[in-house]
Every structure is written in structure tokens, then in C-alpha cells.
matplotlib code that plots the C-alpha trace (Angstrom):
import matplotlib.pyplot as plt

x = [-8.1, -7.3, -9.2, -7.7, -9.9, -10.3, -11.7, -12.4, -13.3, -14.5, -11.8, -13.7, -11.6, -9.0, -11.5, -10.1, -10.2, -7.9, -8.1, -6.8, -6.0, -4.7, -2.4, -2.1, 1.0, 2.1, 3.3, 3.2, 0.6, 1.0, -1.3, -1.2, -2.3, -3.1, -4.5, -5.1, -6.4, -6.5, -6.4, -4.3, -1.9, -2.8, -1.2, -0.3, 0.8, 1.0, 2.6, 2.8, 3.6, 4.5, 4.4, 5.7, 5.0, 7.5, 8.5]
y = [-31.3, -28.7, -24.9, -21.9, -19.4, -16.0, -12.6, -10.1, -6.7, -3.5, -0.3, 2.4, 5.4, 4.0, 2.8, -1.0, -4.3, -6.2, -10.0, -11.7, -15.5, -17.8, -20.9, -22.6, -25.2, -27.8, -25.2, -22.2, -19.7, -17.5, -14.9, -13.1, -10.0, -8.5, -5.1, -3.0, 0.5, 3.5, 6.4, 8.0, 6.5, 2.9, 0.1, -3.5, -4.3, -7.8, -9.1, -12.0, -12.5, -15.6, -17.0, -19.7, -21.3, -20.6, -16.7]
z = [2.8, 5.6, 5.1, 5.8, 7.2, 4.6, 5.1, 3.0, 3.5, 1.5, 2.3, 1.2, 2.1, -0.5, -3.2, -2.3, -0.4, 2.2, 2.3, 5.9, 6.1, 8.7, 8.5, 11.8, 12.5, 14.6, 16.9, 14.9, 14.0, 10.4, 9.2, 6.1, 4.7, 1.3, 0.7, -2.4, -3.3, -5.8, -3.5, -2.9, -6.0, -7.0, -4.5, -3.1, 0.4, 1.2, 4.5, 6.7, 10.4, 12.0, 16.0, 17.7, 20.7, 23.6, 22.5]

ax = plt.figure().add_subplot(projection="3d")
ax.plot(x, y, z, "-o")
ax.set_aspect("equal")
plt.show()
């Protein structure tokens, strides 16, 4: 079974925490992001970015 390497992190200025994973490919690189606070107003951003070899 493959593992993905995770991080986690503490955001204090926004009372909240961001979580970083990668997913390498044959070929391909893909990160993803989640982050999630209370200040100023509660929120979720999640995101992911991709790469290919050859761009």
C-alpha cells in the first residue's frame, strides 16, 4: 500500500489549521491543500494543483 506524505500545521492568526498532502504519478505530481479558520468569519479553502512532466 503506497503513503502519501501529510502535514499539518497550527494557523494561529486565524484560530485554525492547514493540512498539505502530496500524490505523486507516473509522470505527474498533485498536491492538495485544506485549510480552516474562525477569524475573521468561520472558513474552508481546499485546493489542489497538478504538474506534468514536459510543461
Amino acid at each position: 500500500m503506497p503513503t502519501t506524505p501529510v502535514i499539518t500545521w497550527d494557523v494561529s492568526e486565524s484560530r485554525g489549521y492547514e493540512t498539505a498532502w502530496a500524490e505523486p504519478g507516473d509522470g505527474t505530481l498533485t498536491a492538495h491543500d485544506r485549510a480552516v479558520g474562525t477569524l475573521p468569519e468561520p472558513y474552508r479553502i481546499t485546493y489542489e494543483l497538478g504538474r506534468r512532466t514536459g510543461m
